[in-house]
C-alpha positions as CSV (number, residue, x, y, z in Angstrom):
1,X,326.1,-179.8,176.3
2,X,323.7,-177.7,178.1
3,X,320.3,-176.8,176.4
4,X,321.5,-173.2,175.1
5,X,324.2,-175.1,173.2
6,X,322.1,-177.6,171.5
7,X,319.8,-174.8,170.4
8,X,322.9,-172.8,168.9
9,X,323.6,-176.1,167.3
10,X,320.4,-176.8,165.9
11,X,319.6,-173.2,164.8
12,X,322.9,-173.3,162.7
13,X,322.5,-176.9,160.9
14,X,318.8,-175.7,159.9
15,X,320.3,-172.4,158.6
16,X,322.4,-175.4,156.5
17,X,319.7,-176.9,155.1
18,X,317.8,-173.8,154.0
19,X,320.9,-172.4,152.6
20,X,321.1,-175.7,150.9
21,X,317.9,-175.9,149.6
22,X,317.6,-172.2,148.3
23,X,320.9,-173.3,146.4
24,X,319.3,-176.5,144.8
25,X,316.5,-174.5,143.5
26,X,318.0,-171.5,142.1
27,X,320.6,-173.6,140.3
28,X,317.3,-175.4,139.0
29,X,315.8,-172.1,138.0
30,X,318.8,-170.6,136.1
31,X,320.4,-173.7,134.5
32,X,319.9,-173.8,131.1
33,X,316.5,-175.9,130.1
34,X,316.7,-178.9,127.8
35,X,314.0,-179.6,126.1
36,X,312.5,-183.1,126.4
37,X,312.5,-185.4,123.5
38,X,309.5,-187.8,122.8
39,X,311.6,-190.8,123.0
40,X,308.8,-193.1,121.9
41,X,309.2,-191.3,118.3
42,X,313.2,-190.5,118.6
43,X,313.5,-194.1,119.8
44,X,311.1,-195.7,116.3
45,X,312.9,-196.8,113.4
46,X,312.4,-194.8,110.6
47,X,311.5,-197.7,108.2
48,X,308.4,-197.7,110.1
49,X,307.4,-194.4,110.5
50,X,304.0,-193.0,109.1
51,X,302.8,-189.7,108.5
52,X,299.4,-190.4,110.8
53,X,302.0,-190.6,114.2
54,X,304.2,-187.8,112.9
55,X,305.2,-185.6,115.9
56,X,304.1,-182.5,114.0
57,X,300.8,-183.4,113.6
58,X,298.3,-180.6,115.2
59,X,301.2,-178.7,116.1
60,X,300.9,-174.8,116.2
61,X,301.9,-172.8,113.2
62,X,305.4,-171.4,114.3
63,X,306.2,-168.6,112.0
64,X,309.6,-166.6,112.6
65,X,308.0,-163.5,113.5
66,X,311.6,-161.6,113.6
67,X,311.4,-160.9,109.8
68,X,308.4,-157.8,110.3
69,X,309.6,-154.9,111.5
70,X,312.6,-154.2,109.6
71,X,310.7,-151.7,107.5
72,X,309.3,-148.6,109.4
73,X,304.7,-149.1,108.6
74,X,304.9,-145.7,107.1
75,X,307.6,-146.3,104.6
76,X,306.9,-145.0,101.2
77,X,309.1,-146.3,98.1
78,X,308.9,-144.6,94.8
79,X,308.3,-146.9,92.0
80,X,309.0,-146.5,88.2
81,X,307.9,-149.0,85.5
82,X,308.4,-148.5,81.9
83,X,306.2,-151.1,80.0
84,X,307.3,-152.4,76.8
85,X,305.7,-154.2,73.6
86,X,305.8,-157.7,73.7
87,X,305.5,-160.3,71.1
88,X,303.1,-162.9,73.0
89,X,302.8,-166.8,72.7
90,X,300.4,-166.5,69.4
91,X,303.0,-163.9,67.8
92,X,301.0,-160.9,68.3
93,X,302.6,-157.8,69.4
94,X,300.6,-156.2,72.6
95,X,301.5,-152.9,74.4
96,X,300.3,-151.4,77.5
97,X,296.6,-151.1,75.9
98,X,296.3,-154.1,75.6
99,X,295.9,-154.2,80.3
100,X,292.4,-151.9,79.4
101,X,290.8,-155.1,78.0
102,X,290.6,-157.1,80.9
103,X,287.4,-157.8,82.3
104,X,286.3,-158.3,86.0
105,X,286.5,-161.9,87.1
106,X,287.4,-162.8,83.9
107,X,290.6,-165.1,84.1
108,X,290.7,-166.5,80.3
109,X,292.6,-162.6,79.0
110,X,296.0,-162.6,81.2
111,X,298.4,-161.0,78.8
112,X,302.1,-160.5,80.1
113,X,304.4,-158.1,79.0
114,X,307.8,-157.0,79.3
115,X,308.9,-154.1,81.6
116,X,311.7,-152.0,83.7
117,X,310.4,-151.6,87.0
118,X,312.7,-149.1,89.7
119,X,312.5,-149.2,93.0
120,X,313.3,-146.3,94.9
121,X,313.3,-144.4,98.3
122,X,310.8,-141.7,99.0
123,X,311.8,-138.7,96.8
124,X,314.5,-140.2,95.5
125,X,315.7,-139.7,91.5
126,X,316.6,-141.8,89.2
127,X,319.8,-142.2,88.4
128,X,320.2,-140.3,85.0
129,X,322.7,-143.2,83.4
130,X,320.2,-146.1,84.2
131,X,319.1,-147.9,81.0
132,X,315.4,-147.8,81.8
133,X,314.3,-149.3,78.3
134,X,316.1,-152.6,79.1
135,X,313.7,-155.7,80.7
136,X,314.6,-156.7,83.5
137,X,310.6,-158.2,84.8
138,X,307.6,-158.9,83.6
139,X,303.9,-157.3,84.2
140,X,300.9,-158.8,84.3
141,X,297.3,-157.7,85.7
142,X,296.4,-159.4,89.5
143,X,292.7,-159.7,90.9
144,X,289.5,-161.2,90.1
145,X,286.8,-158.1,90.3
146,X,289.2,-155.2,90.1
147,X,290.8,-156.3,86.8
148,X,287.9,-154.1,84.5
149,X,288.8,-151.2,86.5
150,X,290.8,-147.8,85.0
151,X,293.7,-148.2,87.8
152,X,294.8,-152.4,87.7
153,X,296.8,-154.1,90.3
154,X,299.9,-155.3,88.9
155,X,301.9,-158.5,89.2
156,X,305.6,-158.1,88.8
157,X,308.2,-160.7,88.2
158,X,312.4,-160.0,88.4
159,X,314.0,-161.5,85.5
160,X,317.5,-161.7,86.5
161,X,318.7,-164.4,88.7
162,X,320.2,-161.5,91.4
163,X,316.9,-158.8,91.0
164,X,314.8,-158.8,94.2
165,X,313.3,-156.5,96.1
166,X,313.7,-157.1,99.9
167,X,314.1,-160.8,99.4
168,X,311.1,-160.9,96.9
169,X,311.4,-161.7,93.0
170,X,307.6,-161.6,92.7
171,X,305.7,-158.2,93.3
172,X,302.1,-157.9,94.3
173,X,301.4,-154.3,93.6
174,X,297.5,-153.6,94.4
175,X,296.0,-150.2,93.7
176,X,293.3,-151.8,96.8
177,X,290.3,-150.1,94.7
178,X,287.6,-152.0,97.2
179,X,289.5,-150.4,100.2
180,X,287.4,-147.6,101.9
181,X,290.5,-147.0,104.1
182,X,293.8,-147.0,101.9
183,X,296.0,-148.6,104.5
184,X,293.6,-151.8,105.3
185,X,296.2,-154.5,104.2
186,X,299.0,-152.4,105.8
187,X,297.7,-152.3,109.2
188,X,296.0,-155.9,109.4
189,X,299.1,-157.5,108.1
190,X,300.7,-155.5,110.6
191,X,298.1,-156.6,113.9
192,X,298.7,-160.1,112.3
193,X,302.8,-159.9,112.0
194,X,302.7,-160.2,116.2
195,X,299.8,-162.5,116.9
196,X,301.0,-166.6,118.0
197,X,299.7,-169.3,115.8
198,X,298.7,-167.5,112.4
199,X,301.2,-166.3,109.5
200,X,301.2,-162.4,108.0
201,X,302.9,-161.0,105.3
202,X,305.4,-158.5,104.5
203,X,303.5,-155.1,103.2
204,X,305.4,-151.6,102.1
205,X,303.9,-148.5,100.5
206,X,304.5,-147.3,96.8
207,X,303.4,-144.1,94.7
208,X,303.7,-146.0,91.2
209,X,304.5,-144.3,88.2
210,X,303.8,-145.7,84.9
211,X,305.7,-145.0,81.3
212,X,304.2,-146.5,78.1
213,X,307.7,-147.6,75.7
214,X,305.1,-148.3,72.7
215,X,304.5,-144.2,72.1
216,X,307.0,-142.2,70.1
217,X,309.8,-141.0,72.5
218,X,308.2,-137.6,72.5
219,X,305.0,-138.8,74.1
220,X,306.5,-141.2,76.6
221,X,306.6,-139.8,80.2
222,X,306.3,-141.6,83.8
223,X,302.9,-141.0,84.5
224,X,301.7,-140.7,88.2
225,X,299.1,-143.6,88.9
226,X,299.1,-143.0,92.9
227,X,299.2,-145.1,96.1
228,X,299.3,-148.7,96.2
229,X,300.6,-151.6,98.4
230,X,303.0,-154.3,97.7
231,X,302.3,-157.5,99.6
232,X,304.4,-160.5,99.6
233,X,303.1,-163.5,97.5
234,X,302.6,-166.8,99.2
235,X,305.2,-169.3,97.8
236,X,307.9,-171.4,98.9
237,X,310.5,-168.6,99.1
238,X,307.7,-167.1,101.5
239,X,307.7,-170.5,103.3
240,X,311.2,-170.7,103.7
241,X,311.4,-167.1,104.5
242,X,309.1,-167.8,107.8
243,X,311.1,-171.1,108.6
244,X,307.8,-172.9,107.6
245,X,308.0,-176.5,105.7
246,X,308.3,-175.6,101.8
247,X,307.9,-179.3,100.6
248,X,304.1,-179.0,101.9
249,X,301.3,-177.9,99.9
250,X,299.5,-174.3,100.0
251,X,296.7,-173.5,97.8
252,X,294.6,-170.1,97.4
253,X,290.9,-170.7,98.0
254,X,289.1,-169.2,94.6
255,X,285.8,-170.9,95.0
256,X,286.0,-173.5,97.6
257,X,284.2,-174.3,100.7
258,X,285.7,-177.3,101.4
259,X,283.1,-179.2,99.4
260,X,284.5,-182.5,97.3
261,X,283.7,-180.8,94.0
262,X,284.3,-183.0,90.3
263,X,287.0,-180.5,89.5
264,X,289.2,-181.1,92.3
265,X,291.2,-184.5,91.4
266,X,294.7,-185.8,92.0
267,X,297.4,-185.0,88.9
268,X,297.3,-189.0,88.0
269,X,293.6,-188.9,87.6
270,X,292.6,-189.5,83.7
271,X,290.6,-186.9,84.4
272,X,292.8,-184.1,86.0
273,X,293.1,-180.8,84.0
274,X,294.9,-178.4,86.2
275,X,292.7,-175.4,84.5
276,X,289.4,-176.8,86.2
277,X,291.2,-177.8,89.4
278,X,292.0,-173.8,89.7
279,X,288.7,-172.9,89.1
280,X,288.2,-173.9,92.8
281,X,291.9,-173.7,94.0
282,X,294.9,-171.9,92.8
283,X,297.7,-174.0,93.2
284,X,300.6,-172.6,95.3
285,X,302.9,-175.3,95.7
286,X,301.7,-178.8,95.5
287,X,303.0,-181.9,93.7
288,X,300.2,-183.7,94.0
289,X,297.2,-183.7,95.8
290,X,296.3,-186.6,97.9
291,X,296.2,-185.2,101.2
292,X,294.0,-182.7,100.1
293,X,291.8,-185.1,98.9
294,X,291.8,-187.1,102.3
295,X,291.0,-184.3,104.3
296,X,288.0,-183.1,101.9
297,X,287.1,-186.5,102.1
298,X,286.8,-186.7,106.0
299,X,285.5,-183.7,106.1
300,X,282.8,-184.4,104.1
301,X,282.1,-187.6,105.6
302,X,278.5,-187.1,107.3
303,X,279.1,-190.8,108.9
304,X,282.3,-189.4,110.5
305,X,282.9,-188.3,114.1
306,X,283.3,-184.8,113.1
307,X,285.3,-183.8,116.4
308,X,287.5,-186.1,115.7
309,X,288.1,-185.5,111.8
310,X,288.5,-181.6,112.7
311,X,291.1,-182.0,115.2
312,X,293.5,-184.5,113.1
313,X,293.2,-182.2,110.1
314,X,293.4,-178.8,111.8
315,X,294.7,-177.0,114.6
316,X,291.8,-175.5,116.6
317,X,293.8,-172.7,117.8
318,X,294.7,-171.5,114.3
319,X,291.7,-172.1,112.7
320,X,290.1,-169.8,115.6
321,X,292.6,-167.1,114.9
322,X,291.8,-166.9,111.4
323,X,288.2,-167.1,112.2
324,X,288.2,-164.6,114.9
325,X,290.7,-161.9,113.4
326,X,288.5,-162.0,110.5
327,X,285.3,-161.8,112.3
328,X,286.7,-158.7,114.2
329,X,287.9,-156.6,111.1
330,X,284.6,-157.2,108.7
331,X,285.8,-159.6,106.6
332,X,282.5,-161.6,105.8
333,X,284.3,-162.3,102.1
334,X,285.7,-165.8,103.6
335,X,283.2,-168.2,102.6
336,X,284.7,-169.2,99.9
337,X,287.8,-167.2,98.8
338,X,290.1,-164.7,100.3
339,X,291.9,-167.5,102.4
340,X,294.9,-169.7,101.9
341,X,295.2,-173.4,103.3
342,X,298.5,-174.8,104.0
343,X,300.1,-178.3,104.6
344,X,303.4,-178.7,105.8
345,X,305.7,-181.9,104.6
346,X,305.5,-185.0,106.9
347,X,302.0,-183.5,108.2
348,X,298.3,-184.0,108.2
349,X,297.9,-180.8,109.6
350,X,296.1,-178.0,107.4
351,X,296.4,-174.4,108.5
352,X,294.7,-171.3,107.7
353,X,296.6,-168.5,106.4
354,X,294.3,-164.6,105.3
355,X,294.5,-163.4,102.0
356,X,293.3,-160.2,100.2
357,X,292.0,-157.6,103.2
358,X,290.3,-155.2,100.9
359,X,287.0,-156.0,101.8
360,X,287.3,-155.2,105.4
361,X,287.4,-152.3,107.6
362,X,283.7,-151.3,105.7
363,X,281.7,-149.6,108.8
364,X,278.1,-147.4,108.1
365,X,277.6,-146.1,105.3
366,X,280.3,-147.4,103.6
367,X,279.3,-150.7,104.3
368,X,279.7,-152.5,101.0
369,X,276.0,-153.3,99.5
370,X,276.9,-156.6,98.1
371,X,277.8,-157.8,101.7
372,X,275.3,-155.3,103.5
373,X,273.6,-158.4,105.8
374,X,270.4,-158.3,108.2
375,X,271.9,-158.7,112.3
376,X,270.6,-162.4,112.2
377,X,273.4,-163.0,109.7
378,X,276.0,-160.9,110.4
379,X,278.9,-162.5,112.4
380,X,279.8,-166.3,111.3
381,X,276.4,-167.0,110.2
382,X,276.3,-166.7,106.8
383,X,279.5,-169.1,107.3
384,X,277.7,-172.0,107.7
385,X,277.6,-171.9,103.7
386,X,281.0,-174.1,103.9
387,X,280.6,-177.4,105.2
388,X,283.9,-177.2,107.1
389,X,282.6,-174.3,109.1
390,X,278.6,-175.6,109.3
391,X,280.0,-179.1,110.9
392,X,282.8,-177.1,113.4
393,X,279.9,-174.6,114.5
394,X,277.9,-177.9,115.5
395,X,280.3,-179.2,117.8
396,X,279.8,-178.6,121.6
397,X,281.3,-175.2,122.7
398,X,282.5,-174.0,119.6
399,X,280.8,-170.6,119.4
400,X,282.0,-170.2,123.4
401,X,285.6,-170.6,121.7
402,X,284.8,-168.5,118.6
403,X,284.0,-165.8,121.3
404,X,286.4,-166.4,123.6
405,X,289.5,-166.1,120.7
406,X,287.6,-162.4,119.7
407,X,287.9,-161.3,123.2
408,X,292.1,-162.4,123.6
409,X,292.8,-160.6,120.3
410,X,290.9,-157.9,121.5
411,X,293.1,-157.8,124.8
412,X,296.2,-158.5,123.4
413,X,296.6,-157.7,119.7
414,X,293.8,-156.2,118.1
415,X,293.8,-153.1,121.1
416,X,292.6,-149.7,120.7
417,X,296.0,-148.6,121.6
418,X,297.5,-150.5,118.7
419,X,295.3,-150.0,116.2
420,X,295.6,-146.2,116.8
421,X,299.2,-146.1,116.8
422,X,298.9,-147.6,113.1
423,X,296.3,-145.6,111.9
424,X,298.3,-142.3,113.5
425,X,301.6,-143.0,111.0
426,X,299.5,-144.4,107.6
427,X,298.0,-140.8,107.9
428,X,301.2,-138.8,107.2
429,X,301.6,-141.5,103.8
430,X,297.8,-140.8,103.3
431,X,298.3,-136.8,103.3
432,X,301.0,-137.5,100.7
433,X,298.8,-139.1,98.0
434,X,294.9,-139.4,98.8
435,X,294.3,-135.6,97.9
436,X,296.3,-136.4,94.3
437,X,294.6,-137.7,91.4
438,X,294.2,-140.0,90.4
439,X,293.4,-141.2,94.6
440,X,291.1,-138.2,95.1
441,X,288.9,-139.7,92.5
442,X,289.1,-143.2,93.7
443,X,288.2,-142.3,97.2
444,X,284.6,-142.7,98.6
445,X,284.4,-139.9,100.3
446,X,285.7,-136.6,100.9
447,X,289.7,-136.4,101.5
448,X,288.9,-134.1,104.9
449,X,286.4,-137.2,106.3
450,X,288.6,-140.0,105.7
451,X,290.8,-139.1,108.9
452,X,287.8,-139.0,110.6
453,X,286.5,-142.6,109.5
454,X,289.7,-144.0,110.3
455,X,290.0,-142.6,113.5
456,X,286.5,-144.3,114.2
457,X,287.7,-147.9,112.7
458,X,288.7,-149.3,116.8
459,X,285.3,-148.9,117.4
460,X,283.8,-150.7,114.5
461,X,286.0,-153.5,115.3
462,X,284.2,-153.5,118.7
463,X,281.0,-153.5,116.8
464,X,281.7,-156.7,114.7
465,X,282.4,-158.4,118.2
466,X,278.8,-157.1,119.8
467,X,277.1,-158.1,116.0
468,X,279.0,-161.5,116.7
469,X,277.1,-162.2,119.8
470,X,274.2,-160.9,118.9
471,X,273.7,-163.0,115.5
472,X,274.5,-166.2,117.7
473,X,271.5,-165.5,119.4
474,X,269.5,-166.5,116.1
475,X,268.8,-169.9,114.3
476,X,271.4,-171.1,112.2
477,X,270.4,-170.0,108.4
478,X,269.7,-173.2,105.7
479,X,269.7,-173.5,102.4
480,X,265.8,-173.8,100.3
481,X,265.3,-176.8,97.5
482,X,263.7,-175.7,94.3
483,X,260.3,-177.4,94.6
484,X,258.8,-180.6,93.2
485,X,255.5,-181.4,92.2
486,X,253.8,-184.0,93.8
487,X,252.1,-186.7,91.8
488,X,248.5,-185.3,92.5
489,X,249.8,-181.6,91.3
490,X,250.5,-179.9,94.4
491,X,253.9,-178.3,95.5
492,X,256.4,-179.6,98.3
493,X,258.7,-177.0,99.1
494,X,261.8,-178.6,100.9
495,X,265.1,-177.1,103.2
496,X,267.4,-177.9,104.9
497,X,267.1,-178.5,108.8
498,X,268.1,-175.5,111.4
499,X,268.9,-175.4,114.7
500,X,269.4,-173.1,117.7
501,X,272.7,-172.5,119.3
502,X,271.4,-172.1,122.5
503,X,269.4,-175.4,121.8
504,X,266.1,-174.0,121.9
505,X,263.4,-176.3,119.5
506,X,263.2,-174.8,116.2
507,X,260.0,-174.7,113.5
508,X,259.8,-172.9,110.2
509,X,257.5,-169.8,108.7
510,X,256.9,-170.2,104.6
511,X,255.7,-167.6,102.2
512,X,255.2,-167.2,98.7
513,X,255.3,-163.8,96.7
514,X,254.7,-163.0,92.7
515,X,257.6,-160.6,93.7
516,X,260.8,-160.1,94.9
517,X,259.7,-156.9,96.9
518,X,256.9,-159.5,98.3
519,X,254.0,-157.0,98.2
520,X,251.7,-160.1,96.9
521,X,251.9,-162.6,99.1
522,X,249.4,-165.9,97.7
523,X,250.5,-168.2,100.1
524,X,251.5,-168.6,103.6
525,X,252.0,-171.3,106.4
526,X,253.6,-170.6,109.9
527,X,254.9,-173.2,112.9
528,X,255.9,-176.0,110.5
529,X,258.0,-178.5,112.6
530,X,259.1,-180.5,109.3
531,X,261.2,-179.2,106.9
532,X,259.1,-179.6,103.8
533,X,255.6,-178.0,103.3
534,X,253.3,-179.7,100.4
535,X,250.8,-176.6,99.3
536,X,247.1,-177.5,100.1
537,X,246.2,-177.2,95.7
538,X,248.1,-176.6,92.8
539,X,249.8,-173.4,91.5
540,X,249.3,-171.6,88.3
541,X,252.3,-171.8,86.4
542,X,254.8,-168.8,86.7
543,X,257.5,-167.2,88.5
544,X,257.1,-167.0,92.7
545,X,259.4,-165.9,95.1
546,X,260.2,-167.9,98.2
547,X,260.8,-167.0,101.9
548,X,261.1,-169.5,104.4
549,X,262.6,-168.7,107.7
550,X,263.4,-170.2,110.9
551,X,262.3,-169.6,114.3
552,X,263.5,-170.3,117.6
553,X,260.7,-170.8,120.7
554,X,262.0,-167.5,121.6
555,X,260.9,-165.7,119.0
556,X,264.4,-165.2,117.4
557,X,264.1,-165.4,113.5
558,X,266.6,-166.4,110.9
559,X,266.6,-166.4,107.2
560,X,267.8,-168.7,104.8
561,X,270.8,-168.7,102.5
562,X,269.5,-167.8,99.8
563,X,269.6,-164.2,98.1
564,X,267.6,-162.5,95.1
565,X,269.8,-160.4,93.4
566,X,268.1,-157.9,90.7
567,X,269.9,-155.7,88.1
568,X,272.4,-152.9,89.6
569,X,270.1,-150.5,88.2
570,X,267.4,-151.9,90.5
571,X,268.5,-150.2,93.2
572,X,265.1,-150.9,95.7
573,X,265.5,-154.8,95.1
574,X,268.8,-154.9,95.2
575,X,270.5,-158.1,96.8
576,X,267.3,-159.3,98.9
577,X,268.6,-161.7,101.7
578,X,266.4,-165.0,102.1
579,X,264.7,-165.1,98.7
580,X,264.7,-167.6,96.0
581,X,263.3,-167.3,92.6
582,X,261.4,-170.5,91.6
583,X,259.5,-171.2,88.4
584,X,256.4,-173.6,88.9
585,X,255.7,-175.2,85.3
């Protein structure tokens, strides 16, 4: 075989083995994957399995993101409700009036009556041979601060076992009084519906209209009572619908910030009264409450390793979604409400779920007072109120990773392109109703400016992220003792320890005012490196004001928790951040 031959030869059988390799691994690539089991958990007897080596534990929140969508975003339905008088539990009779008694915040007064609710499509009548004075729900007030106003938000319930609408037998129907915008809950649930690792909800338009049964028949009409939005509520039939675990627990945070309060107990505690425990928590589905306990516990646990507490309780990357999403759209209401916590069955995990978006969205002018906050704490400062979110912000990196989340949701989900696209198609249902009373009257401004605020809304967003960076740049804000005297009659003024971000060495201003628009300052001490102060003499009895702050070694100064609030009336004093009222006797 000459050497021509041998390299025809050669040349061919490499040709061979390419061709077989290129086979190999394209068979590799398109042959259907099998996912690989843990065999060290498949392989365990189930007699000894424990819920602390569970292979859900930390795992990310999967929620079938398949059900959004179904509906087009600027859907309107028409809805009619007849509300009839209804004998309640004591035997009185109550009407419709008897909703204009509630009271904001006030949760004791929760009459429920009897109703006909219709749900139709935009425009469409209703069907002349419809019984619309038979039940077939109930109607209660919803909310915690808009329940004293004019226009409620309504909770309705089907009473037949078949009655739904779109899946749901439970109606949230909001009027969203606090909303600047109209469509906030419509469009975040909507941003929300495609981002990984966090759960939405399912939101739809209505124009409500209202008929009062308990008026004489020649009185009674539907009466028009404007836009609202319907949002799903959080139960096991929303569980189930997202293919989530429905033998878990979820609970609606009402005044909690994850601190181990007396009123949170288990059910076979002597001392458990489900009333007090929802002073704190509303209880979604729960049969018991031991693994709430145990986290609160842990997480309260100063002796702890907190790293290592957070991350078997909580999945980082869903907590940071939460965190971030609300950072970016304004909602600094999450201390210690508007948020849900969830706990699947067979898991220690705990995730966050948002609630209630009403307060968001709130740029400029129509920045809400109340929540109005100086650039040091704007961002997640004044979250360092909860001790879940004080001890997380502590830990190596985490304000990198708060960051870092912003600026993915930013690139992927919350876009300018996106948010636009929304905003563009909640216009033609906000032409429909907003200039209509009773909306026109409910609306903070001018019907021709509020296209123009919402077409500005992208770049508050972008705002909230730069207000984020910069507040990071300041101390971390603590919370002021009321004072003791001191055996020989002076004053020690006492607060908790701060602490730069950046790690920069921290030391403390103090002043003291005889008023909370601290024009007379008596006394004043600057550079204090411990965090008490014992005044020099005694006071004179009396009222005193109280301002301490801290400051970093480059110059960067924080105030503390605390806030004077003065009558509504009182417009100048109004909500002054980093002030406490103390009485020296």
């Amino acid at each position: 075989m000459d050497k021509k031959e041998r390299s025809g030869i050669i040349t061919v059988v490499v040709a061979v083995i390419v061709a077989l390799v290129a086979f190999v691994l394209l068979y590799r690539e398109e042959r259907i994957q099998i996912e690989t089991l843990e065999t060290e958990v498949a392989d365990s007897s189930l007699s000894q399995w424990r819920i602390e080596d569970s292979s859900v534990n930390g795992t990310p929140l999967k929620e079938d993101k398949t059900i959004y969508g179904e509906v087009p975003e600027d859907t309107i339905y028409d809805v009619y409700i007849s509300v009839f008088p209804t004998k309640s539990s004591n035997g009185e009779m109550l009407d419709f009036s008897a909703f204009g008694k509630h009271v904001s915040r006030d949760h004791t007064y929760n009459p429920v009556l009897n109703c006909n609710i219709q749900i139709l499509n935009e425009d469409e009548k209703i069907d002349p041979l419809l019984n619309l004075d038979e039940k077939n729900a109930t109607i209660r007030v919803r909310g915690n601060s808009s329940r004293g106003d004019t226009y409620k938000s309504y909770k309705v319930k089907f009473s037949n076992e078949n009655d739904n609408f779109l899946g749901q037998k439970s109606l949230n129907i909001n009027k969203h009084s606090e909303d600047v915008t109209k469509i906030a809950t419509k469009m975040e649930t909507a941003l929300l519906a495609e981002i990984d690792n966090i759960a939405s909800y399912r939101t739809y338009f209505m124009r409500v209209w209202i008929r009062d049964a308990s008026l004489p028949k020649e009185q009674q009409k539907f009466e028009y009572y404007g836009l609202y939005t319907e949002i799903e509520q959080p139960n096991k039939t929303y569980l189930e619908t997202r293919g989530l675990s429905s033998t878990g627990s979820m609970y609606k945070a009402r005044n909690f910030s994850f601190d181990l309060v007396d009123e949170l107990k288990d059910v076979d505690d002597p001392g458990y009264k489900e009333e007090e425990f929802e002073t704190v928590l509303t209880i979604r589905e729960a049969e018991n409450h031991k693994k709430l306990l145990e986290m609160l516990e842990a997480v309260n646990d100063e002796t702890n390793n907190f790293e290592e507490v957070f991350h078997k309780y909580f999945n980082e990357d869903n907590y940071l979604t939460w965190l971030a999403f609300n950072l970016l759209l304004g909602n600094d209401d999450i201390i210690n409400h508007n948020f849900i916590i969830y706990n699947p069955g067979n898991s220690e995990t705990w995730y966050f779920i948002p609630w209630d978006f009403d307060g968001t969205l709130h740029f400029g002018e129509y920045e809400s007072s109340l929540m109005k906050l100086p650039t040091s704490l704007k961002g997640g400062q004044k979250l360092n109120q909860s001790i879940l979110h004080r001890r997380y912000f502590r830990m190596e990196g985490s304000m990198e990773k708060i960051q870092k989340k912003m600026e993915e949701l930013l690139e992927n989900n919350v876009t300018r392109s996106k948010v636009t696209g929304l905003i563009n198609g909640y216009k033609r249902v906000l032409d429909k109703t907003v200039s209509l009373e009773p909306d026109i009257s409910l609306l903070e401004m001018p019907p021709n400016e509020l296209p123009i605020y919402l077409d500005s809304l992208y770049d508050g967003i972008l705002d909230n992220y730069e207000a984020f960076k910069i507040a990071n740049q300041y101390p971390v804000p603590m919370y002021v003792a009321q004072p003791a005297k001191n055996s020989n009659g002076t004053i020690r003024f006492s607060w908790q320890p701060s602490y730069s971000y950046q790690g920069y060495p921290v030391t403390y201003n103090l002043q003291l005012f005889t008023d909370y628009n601290m024009t007379n300052m008596v006394l004043e001490a600057k550079n204090i490196v411990d965090t008490h102060y014992d005044t020099p003499s005694p006071l004179e009895r009396g009222t005193y004001y109280l301002k301490v702050t801290a400051v970093d070694s480059k110059g960067h100064e924080q105030l503390s928790m605390e806030r004077f609030e003065t009558m509504l009336t009182d417009v100048k004093g109004l909500n002054v951040n980093g002030l406490l009222e103390v009485t020296i006797d």
